[in-house]
Backbone as numpy.savetxt, mean C-alpha at the origin, in Angstrom:
# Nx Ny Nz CAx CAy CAz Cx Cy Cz
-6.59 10.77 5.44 -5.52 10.71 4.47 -5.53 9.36 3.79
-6.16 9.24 2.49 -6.01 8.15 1.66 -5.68 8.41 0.50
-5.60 7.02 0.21 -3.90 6.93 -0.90 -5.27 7.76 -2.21
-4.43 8.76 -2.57 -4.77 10.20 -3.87 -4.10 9.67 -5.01
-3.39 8.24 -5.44 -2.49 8.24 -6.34 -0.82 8.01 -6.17
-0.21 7.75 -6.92 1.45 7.60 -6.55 1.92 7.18 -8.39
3.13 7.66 -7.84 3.89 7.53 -9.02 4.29 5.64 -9.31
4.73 5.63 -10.28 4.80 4.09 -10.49 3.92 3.57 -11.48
2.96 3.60 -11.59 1.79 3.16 -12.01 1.41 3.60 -13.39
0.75 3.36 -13.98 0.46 3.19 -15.54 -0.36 4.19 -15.66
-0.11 5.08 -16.95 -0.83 6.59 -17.64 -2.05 5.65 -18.41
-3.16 6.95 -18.59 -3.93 6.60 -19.57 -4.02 8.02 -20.01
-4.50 8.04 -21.59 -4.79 9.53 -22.05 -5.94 9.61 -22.42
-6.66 8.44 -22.05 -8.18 8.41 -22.49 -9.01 9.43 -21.85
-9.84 9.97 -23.02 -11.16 11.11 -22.14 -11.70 10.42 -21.31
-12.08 11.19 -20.41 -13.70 10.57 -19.35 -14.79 10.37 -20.42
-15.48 9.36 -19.83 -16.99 8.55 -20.37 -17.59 9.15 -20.16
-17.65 10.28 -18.94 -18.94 11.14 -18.41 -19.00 10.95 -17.11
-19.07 12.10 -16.59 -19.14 12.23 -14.90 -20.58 11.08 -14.71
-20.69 10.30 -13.90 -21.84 9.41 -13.44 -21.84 9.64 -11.53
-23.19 9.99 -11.35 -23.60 10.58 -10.19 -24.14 9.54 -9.34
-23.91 8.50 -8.44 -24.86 7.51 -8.13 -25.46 8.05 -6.35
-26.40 7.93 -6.20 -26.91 8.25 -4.77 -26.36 7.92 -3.34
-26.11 8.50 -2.98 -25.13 7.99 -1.34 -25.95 6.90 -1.13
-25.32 6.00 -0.44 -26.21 5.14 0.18 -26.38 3.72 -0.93
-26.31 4.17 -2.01 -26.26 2.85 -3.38 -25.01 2.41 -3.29
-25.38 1.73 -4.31 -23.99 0.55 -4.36 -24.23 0.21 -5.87
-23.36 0.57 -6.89 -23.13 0.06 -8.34 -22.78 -1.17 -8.40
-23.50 -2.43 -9.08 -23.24 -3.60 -9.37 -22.51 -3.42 -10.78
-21.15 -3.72 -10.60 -20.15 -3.82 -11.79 -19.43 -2.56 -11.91
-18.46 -2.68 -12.62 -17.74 -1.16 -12.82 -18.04 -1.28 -14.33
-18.64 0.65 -14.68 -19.15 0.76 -15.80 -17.60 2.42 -15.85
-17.74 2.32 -17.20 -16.25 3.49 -17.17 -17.27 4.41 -16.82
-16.10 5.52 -16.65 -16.98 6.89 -16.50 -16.09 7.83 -15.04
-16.70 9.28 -14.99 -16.08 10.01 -14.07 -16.96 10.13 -12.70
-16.56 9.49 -11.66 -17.68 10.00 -10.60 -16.89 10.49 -9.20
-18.76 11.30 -9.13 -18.36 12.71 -7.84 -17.83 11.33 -6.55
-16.79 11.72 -6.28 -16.74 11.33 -4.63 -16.48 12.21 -3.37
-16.06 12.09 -2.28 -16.15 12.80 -0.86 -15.23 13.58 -1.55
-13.79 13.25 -1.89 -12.55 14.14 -1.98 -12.69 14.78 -3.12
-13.27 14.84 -4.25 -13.15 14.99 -5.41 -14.13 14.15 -6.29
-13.06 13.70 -7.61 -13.80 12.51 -8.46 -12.66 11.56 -8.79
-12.82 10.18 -9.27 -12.24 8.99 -9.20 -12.83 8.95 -10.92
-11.84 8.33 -11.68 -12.21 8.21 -13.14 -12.07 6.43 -13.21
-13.17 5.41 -13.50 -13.00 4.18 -14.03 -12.69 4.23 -15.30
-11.69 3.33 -15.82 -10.88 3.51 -16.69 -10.70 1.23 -17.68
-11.69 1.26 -18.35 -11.39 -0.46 -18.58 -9.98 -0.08 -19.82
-9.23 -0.94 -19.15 -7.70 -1.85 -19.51 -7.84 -2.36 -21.00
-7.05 -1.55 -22.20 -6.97 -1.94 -23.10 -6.29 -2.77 -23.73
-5.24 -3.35 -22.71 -4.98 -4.45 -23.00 -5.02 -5.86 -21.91
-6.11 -5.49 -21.71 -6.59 -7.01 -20.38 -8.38 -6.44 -20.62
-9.12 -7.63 -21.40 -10.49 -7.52 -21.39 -10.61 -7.62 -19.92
-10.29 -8.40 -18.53 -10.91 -8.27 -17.70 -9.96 -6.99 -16.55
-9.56 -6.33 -16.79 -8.69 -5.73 -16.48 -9.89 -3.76 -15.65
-9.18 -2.80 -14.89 -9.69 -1.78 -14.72 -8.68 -1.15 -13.95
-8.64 0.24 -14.72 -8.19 1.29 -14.01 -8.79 2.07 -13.23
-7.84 2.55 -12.14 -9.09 3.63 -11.66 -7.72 5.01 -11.41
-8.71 6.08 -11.62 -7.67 7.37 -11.27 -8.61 8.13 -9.81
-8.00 8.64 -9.13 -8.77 9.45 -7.99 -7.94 10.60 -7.98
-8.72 11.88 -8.65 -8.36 12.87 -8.68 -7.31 13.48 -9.77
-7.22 12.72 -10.77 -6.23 12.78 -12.13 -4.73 12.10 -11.87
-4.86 11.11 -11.27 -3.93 10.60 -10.54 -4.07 8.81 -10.50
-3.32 7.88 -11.56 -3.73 6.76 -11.56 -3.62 6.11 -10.31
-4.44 5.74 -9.40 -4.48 5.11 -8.08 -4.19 3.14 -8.15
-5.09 2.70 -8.92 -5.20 1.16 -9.08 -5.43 0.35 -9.91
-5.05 -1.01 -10.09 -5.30 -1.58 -10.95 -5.50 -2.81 -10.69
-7.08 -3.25 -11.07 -8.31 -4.54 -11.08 -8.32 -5.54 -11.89
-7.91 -6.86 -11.64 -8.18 -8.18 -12.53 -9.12 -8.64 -12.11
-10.79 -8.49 -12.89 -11.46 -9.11 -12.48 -11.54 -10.94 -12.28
-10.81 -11.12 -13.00 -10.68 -12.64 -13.29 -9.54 -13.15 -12.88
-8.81 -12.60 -11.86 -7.37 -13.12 -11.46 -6.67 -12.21 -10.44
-7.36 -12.36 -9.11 -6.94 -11.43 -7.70 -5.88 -11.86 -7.76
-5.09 -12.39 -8.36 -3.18 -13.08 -7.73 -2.52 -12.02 -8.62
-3.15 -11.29 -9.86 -2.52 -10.37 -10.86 -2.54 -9.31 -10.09
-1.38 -8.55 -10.33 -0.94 -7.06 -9.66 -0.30 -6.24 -11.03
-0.70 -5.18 -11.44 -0.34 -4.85 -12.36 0.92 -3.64 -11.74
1.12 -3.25 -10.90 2.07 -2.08 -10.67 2.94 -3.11 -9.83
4.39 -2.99 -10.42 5.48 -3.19 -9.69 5.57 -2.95 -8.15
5.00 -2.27 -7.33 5.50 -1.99 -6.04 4.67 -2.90 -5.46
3.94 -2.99 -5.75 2.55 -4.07 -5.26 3.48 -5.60 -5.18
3.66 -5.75 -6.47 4.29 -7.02 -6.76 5.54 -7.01 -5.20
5.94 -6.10 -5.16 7.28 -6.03 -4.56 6.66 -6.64 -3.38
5.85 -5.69 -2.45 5.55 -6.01 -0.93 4.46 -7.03 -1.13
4.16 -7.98 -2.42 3.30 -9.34 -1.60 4.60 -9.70 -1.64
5.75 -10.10 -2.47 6.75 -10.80 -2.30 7.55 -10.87 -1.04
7.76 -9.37 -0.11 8.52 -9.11 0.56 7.16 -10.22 1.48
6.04 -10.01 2.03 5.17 -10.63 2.72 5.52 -12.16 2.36
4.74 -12.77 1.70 5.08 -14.48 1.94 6.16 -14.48 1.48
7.22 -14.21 1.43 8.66 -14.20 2.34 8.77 -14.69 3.32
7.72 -14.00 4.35 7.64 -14.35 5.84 6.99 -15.03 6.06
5.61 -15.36 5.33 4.58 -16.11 5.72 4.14 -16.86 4.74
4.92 -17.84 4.04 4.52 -18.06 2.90 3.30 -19.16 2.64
2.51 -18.40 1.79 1.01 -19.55 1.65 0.89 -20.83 1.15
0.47 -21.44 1.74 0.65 -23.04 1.36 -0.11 -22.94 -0.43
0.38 -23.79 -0.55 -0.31 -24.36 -2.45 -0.54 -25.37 -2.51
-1.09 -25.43 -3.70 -1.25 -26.83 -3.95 -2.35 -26.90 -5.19
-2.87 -27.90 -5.38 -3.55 -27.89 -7.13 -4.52 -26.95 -6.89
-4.99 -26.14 -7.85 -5.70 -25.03 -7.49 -5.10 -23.94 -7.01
-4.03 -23.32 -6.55 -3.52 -22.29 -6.13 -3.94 -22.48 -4.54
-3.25 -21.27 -4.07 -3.10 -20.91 -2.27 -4.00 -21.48 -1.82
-4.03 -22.42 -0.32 -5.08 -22.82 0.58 -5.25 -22.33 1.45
-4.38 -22.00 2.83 -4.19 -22.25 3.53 -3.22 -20.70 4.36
-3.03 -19.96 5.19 -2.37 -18.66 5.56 -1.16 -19.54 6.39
-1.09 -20.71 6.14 0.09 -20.96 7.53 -0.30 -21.53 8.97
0.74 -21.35 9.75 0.13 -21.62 11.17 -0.55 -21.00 12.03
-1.15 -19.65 11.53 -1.87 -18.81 12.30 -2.66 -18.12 11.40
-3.62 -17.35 11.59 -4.71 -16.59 10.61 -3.93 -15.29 10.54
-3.58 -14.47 9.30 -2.88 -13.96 9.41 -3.56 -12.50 9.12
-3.13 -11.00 9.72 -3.93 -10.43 10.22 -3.47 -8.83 9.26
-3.98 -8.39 8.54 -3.27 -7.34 8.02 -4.37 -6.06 8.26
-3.48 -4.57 8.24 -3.70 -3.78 7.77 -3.36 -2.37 7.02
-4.44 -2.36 6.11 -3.98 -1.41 4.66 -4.36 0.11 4.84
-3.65 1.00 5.38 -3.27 2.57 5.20 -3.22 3.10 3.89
-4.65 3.37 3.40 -5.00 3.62 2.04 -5.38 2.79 1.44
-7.02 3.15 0.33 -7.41 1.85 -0.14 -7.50 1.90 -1.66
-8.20 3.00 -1.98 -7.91 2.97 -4.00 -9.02 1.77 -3.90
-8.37 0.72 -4.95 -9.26 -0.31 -5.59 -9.06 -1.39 -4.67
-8.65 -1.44 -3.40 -8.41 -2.62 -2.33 -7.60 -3.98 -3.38
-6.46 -3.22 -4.28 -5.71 -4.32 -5.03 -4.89 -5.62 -4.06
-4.43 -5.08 -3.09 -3.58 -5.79 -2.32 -4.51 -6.48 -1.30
-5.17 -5.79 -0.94 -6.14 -6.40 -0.05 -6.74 -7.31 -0.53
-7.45 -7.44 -1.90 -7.90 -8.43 -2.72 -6.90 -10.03 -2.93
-5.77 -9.33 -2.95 -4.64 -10.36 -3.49 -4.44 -11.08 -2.62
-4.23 -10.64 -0.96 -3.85 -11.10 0.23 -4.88 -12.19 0.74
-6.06 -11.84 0.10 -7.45 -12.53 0.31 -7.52 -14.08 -0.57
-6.94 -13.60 -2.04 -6.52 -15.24 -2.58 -5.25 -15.67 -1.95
-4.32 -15.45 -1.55 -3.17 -15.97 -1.48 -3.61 -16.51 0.26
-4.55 -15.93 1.05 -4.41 -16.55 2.08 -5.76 -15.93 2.64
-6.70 -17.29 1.96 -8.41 -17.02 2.29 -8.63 -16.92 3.38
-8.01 -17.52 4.73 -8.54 -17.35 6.20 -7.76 -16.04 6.76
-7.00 -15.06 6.09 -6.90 -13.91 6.48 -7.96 -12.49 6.76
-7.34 -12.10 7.75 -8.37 -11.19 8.47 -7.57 -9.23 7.93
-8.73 -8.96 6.83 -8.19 -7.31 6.82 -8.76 -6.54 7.14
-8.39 -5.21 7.52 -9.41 -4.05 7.42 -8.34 -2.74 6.56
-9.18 -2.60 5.60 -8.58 -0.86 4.83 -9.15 -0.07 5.08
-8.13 0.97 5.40 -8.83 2.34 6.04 -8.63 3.26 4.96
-9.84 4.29 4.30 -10.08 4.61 3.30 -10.60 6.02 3.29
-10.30 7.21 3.44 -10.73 8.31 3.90 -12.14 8.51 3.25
-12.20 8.14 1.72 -13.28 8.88 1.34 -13.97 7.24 1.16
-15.44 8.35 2.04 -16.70 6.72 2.28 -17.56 6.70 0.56
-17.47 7.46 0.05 -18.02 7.59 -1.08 -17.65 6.46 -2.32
-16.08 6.38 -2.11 -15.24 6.06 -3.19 -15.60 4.55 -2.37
-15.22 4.12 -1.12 -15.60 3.02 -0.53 -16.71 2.13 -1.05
-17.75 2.90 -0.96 -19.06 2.36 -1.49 -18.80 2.06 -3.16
-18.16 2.48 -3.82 -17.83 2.31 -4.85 -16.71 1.01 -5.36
-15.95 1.23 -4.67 -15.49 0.22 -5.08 -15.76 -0.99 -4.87
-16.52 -1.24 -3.27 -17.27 -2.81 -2.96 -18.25 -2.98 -3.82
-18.95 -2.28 -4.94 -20.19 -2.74 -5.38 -19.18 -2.86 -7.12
-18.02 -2.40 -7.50 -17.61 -2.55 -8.64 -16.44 -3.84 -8.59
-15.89 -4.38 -7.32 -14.90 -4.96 -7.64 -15.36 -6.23 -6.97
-16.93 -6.48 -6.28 -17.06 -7.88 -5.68 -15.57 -8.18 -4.55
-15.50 -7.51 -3.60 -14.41 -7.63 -2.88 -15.15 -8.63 -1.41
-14.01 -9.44 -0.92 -14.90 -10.25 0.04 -15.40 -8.80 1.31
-16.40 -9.92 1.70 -16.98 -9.54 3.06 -16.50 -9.61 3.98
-16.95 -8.50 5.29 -16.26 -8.92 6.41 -16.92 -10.09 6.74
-15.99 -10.70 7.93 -14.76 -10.17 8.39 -13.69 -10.29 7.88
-13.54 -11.22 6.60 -12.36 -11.50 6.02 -11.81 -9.73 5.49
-12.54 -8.63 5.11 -11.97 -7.70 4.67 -13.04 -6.83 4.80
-12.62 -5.49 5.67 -13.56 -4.49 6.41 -13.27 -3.53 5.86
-13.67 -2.84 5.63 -13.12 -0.89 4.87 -13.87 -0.30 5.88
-12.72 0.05 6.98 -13.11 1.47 7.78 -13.11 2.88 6.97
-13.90 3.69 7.21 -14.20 4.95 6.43 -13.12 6.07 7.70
-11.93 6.34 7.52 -11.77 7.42 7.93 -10.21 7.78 7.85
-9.50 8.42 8.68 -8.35 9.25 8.41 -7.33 8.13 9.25
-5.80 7.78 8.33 -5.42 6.39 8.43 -4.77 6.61 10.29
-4.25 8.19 10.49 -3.44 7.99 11.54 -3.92 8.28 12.71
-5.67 8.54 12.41 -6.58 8.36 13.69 -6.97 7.24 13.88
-7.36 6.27 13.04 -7.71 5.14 13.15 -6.36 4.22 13.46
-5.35 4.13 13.45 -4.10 4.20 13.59 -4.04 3.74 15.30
-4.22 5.18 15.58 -3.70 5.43 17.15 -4.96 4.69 18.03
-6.01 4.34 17.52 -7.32 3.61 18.45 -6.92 2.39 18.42
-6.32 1.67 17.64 -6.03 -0.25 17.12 -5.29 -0.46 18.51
-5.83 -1.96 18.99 -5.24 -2.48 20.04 -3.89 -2.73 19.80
-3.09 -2.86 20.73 -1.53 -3.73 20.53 -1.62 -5.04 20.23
-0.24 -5.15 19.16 0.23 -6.57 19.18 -0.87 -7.32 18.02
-1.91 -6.51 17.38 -3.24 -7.21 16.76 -3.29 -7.22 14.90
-1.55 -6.66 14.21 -1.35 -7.06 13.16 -0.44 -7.41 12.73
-0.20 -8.60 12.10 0.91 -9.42 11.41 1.56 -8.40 10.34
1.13 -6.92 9.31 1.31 -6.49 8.49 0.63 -5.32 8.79
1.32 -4.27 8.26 0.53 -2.96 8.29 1.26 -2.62 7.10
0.59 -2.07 6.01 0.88 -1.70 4.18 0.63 -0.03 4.47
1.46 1.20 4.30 0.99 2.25 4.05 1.21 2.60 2.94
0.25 2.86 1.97 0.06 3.32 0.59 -0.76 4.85 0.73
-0.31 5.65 0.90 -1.21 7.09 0.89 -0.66 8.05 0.42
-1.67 8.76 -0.15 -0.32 9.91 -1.03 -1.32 10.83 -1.23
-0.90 12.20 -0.84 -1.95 13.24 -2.00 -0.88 13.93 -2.52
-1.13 13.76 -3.94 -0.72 14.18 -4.98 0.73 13.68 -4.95
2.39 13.41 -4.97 3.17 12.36 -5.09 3.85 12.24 -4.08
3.27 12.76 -2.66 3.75 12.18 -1.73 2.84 11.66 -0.46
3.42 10.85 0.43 2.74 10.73 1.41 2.47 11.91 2.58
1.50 12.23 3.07 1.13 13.12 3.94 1.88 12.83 5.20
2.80 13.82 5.29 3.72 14.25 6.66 3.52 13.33 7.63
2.24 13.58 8.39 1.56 13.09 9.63 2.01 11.62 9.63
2.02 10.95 8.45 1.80 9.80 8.18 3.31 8.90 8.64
4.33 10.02 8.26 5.36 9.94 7.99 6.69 9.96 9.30
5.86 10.35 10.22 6.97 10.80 11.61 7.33 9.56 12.51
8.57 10.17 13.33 8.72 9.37 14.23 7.33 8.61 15.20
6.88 9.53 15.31 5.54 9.41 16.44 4.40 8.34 15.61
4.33 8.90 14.68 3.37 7.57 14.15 3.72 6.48 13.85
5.58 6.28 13.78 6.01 5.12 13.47 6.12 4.56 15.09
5.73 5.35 16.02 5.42 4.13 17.29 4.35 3.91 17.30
3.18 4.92 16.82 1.96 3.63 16.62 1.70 2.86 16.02
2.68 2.73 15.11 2.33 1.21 14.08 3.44 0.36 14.93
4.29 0.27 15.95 5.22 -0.70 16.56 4.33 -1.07 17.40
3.37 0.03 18.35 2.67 -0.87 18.95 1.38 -1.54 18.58
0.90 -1.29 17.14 -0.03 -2.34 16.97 0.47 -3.65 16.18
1.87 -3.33 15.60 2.31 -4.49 14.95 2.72 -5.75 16.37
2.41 -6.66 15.97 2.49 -8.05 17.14 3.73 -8.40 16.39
4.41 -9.17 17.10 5.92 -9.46 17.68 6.16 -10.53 16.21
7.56 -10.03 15.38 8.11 -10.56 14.20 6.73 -9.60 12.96
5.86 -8.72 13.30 5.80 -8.19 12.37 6.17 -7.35 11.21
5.37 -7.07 10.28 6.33 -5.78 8.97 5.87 -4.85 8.91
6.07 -3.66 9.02 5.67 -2.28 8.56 6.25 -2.36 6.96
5.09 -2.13 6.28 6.15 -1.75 4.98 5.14 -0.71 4.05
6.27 0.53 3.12 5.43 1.76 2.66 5.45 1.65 1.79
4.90 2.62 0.59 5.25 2.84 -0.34 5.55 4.39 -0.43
7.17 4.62 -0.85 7.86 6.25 -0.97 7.86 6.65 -2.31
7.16 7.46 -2.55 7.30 7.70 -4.10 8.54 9.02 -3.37
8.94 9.46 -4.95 9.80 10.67 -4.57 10.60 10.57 -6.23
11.27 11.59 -6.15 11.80 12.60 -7.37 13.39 11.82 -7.47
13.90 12.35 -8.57 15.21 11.11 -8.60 15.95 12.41 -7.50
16.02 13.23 -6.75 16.82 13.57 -5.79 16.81 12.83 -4.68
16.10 12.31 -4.29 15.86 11.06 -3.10 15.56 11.89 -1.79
15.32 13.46 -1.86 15.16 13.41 -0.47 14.22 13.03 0.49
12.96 13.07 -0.47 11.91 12.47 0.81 12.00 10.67 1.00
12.88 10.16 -0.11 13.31 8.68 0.23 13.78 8.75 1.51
15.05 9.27 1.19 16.00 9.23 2.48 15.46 9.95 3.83
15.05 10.87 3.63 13.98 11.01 5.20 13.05 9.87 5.31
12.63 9.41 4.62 11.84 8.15 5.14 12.33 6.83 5.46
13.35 6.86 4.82 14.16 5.70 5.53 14.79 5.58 6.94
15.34 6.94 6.82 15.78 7.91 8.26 14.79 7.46 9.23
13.52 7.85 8.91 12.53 7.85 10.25 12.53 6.46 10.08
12.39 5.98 9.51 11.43 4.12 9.56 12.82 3.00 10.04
14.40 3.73 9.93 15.35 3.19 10.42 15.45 3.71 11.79
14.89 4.60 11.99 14.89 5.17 13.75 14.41 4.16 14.61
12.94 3.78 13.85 12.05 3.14 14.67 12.31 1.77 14.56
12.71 1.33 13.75 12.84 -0.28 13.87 14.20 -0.99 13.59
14.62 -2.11 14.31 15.98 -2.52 14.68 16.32 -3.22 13.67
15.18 -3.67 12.40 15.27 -3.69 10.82 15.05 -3.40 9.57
15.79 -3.52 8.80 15.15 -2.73 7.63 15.43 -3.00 6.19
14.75 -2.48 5.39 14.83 -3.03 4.05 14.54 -1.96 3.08
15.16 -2.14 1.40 14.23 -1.15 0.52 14.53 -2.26 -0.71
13.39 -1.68 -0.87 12.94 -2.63 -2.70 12.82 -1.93 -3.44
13.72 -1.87 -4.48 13.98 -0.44 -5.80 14.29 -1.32 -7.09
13.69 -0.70 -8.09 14.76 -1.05 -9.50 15.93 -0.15 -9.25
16.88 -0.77 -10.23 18.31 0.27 -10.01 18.19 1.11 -10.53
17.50 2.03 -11.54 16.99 2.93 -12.27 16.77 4.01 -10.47
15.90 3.81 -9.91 15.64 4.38 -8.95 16.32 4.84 -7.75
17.52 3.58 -7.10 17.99 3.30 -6.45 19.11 4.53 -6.43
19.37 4.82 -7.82 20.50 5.32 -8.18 20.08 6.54 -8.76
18.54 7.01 -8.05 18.36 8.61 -8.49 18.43 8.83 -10.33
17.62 8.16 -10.42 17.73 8.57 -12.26 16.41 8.61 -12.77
15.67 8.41 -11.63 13.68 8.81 -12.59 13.04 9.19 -11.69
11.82 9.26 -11.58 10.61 9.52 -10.52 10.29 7.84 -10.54
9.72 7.50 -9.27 9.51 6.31 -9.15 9.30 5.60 -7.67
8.89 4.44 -7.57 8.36 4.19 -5.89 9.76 3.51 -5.41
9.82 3.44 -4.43 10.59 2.64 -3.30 9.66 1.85 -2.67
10.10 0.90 -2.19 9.00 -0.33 -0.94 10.02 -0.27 0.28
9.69 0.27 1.31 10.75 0.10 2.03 10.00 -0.22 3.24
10.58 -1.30 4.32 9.91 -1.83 5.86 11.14 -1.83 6.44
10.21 -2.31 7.46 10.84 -1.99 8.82 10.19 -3.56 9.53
10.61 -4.30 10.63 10.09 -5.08 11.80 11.39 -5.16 12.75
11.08 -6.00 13.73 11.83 -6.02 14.91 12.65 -7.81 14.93
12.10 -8.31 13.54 12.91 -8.94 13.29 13.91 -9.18 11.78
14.59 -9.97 11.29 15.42 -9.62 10.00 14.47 -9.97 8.73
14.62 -8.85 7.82 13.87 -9.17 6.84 14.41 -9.80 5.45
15.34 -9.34 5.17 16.56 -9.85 4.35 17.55 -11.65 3.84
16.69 -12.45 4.87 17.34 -13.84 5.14 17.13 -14.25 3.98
15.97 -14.06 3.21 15.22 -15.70 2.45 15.72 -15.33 0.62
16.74 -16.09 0.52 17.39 -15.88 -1.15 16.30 -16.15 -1.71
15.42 -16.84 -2.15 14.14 -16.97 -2.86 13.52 -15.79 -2.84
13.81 -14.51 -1.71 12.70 -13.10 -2.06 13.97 -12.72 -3.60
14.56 -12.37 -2.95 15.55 -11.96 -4.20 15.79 -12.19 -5.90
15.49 -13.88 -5.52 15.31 -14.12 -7.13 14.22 -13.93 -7.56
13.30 -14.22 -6.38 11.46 -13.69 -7.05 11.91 -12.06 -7.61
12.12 -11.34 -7.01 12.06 -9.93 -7.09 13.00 -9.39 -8.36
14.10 -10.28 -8.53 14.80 -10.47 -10.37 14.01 -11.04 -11.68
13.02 -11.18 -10.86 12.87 -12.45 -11.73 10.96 -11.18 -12.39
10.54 -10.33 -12.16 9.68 -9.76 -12.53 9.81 -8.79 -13.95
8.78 -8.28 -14.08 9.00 -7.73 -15.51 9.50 -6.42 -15.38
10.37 -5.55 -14.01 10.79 -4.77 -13.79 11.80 -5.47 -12.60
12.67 -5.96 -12.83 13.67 -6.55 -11.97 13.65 -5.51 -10.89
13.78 -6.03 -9.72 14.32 -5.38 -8.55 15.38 -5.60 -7.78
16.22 -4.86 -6.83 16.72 -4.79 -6.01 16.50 -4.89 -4.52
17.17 -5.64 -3.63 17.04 -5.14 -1.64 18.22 -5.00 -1.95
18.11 -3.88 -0.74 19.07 -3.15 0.16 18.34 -3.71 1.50
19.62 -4.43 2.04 19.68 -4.63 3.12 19.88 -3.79 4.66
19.85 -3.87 5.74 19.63 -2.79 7.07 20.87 -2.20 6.51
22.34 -2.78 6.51 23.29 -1.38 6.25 23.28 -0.14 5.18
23.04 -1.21 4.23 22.79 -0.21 3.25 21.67 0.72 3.01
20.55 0.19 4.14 19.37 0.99 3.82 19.85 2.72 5.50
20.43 1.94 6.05 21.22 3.30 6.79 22.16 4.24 6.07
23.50 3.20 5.60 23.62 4.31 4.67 23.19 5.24 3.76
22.20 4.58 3.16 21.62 5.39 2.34 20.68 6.74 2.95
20.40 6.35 4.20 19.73 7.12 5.27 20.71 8.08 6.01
21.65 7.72 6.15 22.81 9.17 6.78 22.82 10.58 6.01
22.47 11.33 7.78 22.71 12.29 7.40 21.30 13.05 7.05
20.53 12.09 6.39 18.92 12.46 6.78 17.97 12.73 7.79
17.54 13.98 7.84 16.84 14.11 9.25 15.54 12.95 9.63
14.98 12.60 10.57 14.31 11.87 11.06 13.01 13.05 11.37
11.93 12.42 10.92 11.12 13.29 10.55 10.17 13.36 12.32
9.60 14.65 12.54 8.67 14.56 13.63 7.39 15.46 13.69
6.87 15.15 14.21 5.17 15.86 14.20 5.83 17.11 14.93
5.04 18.06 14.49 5.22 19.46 15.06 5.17 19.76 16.21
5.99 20.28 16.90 5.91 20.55 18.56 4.81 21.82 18.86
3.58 21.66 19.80 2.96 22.62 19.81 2.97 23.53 20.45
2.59 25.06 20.33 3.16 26.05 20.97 2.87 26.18 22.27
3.84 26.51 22.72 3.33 26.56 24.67 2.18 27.44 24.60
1.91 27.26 25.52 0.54 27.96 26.33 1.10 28.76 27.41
1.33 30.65 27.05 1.56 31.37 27.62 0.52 31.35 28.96
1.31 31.66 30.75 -0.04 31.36 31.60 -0.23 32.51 32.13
C-alpha cells in the first residue's frame, strides 16, 4: 500500500508526452516528461510550468508529488509544508550561513509510509543532513524511477524499501524512530489496514520515547473518515493534534488534514502556529481537546476479526 495520490495537491490538464517503457533493472538519468508502465499501473512526469526547475508526477491519474530540482527546502503542497513544520517544532535544525547544518543532539531517525517523489524525505535530508530514512514504497518499479530522476541521497542517509507499508511496519525494531509520516492513499483515501487501532500499536512500538506519528487524511467536506481517524489515532496516543485550513476544518471542500499523535505534548511551541499562519494557505491546530471533540462519537476503527475455525 503506497501513497496512489491524495487530494490537496495541484491539477494539471496537460496530455501525456507518451507512454516511455524503460527496462527493469535501469535507472533513467534525469526526469524526461512522459507516461511510464510501472508495477501498479503508470506514473505520468509532468515539468512545472511555472518553476523551470520544478516536476510533477501523477501515479495512476492522480497528482502524487511535487520536485524542486534546485531547492529540496521547497514543498509545493500545503500538507507537506504543514508536517515539516509540525517536525522541527520538535527538533528544530540548527542554521546558520548557508542554511540547516546540523539534526540537533541526536541523529534523527525517520520513517515515510508511502513514497511518490520521496518530497519529504528529500526535504528532511536538507534540513537535517546527518538524518537517517527509509521509504517504504510498494511499487519497486516507480522506486527505480524516481532515484535515477530526482538524484535523491544514498543510503544510509535514505533507503527505499520496496514493499507493503504495514508489513514492513510490523518487522521494524522498537523504540528505532524519532518520526513515522503516513502518506498512502489509493485513490482519496488511505487503505483501511493502514488505518486501525492495531496498526496504530505498531507504529507506538516502533516510535522511541517523545516521538510523532503524523498522517495525512484526505476526506470529503462530511468529515467522516477525518473523524474516524482522529478517533483511532486519539485512542492510541495520550496526544494529539490536527493541522487544517479553516475552509476544511469546518467541512466546506475536499481537502487534507495533518493530524499526529505522540506520547508527549505537541501543541506547546507558539512559533509552530505563526509559522503555520504565516504560509500561502494559512493554517490552523487543534489542540488534544479539540481534536477529541471533534472525534466524539466516532467509531475507532479495527482490523477485521477473523472467522472462527469451526472444530
Amino acid at each position: 500500500m503506497a501513497k496512489r495520490g491524495k487530494s490537496g495537491g495541484r491539477n494539471s490538464q496537460r496530455p501525456a508526452a507518451g507512454v516511455i517503457e524503460v527496462p527493469k533493472g535501469t535507472r533513467p538519468e534525469g526526469p524526461v516528461e512522459g507516461v511510464y508502465y510501472i508495477d501498479t499501473g503508470d506514473c505520468e512526469l509532468i515539468a512545472d510550468q511555472d518553476n523551470s526547475n520544478g516536476w510533477l508526477l501523477k501515479i495512476n491519474g492522480v497528482m502524487s508529488s511535487h520536485i524542486d530540482l534546485a531547492d529540496p527546502l521547497f514543498l509545493d503542497f500545503e500538507y507537506m509544508r504543514w508536517m515539516a513544520a509540525l517536525i522541527e517544532s520538535r527538533w528544530p535544525p540548527a542554521s546558520g550561513k548557508g542554511g540547516p547544518k546540523e539534526s540537533g543532539p541526536h541523529r534523527l531517525r525517520g520513517l515515510h509510509l508511502g513514497g511518490g517523489a520521496c518530497s519529504l524525505a528529500r526535504y528532511f535530508h536538507a534540513a537535517y543532513p546527518d538524518a537517517r530514512q527509509v521509504v517504504v514504497e510498494l511499487d519497486g518499479k516507480l522506486a527505480e524511477y524516481v532515484r535515477g530522476w530526482f538524484d535523491l541521497p544514498k543510503a544510509p542517509l535514505l533507503r527505499i524499501r520496496v514493499g507493503e507499508a504495514r508489513e514492513v511496519t510490523e518487522t521494524l525494531t522498537p523504540d528505532t524512530r524519532d518520526f513515522i509520516i503516513r502518506d498512502v492513499f489509493a485513490g482519496a483515501l488511505t487503505p483501511r489496514p493502514l488505518t486501525t487501532a492495531e496498526f496504530n500499536e505498531h507504529i507506538k512500538r516502533v516510535l522511541a520515547p517523545g516521538g510523532i506519528y503524523v498522517v495525512n487524511s484526505g476526506d470529503a467536506p462530511d468529515l467522516k473518515n477525518a473523524r474516524e481517524d482522529a478517533a483511532t489515532i486519539a485512542a492510541a496516543f495520550e496526544h494529539t493534534l490536527i493541522i487544517a485550513d479553516p475552509a476544511m476544518l469546518k467541512g466546506r471542500r475536499y481537502g487534507n488534514m495533518v493530524m499526529a499523535g505522540s506520547d508527549t505534548p505537541l501543541d506547546g511551541d507558539p512559533k509552530l502556529a505563526r509559522r503555520l499562519l504565516g504560509g500561502a494557505v494559512p493554517a490552523h491546530i487543534w489542540n488534544d481537546a479539540q481534536v477529541r471533540a471533534f472525534a466524539a462519537g466516532s467509531p475507532v476503527r479495527h482490523d477485521p476479526v477473523s472467522p472462527s475455525i469451526a472444530p
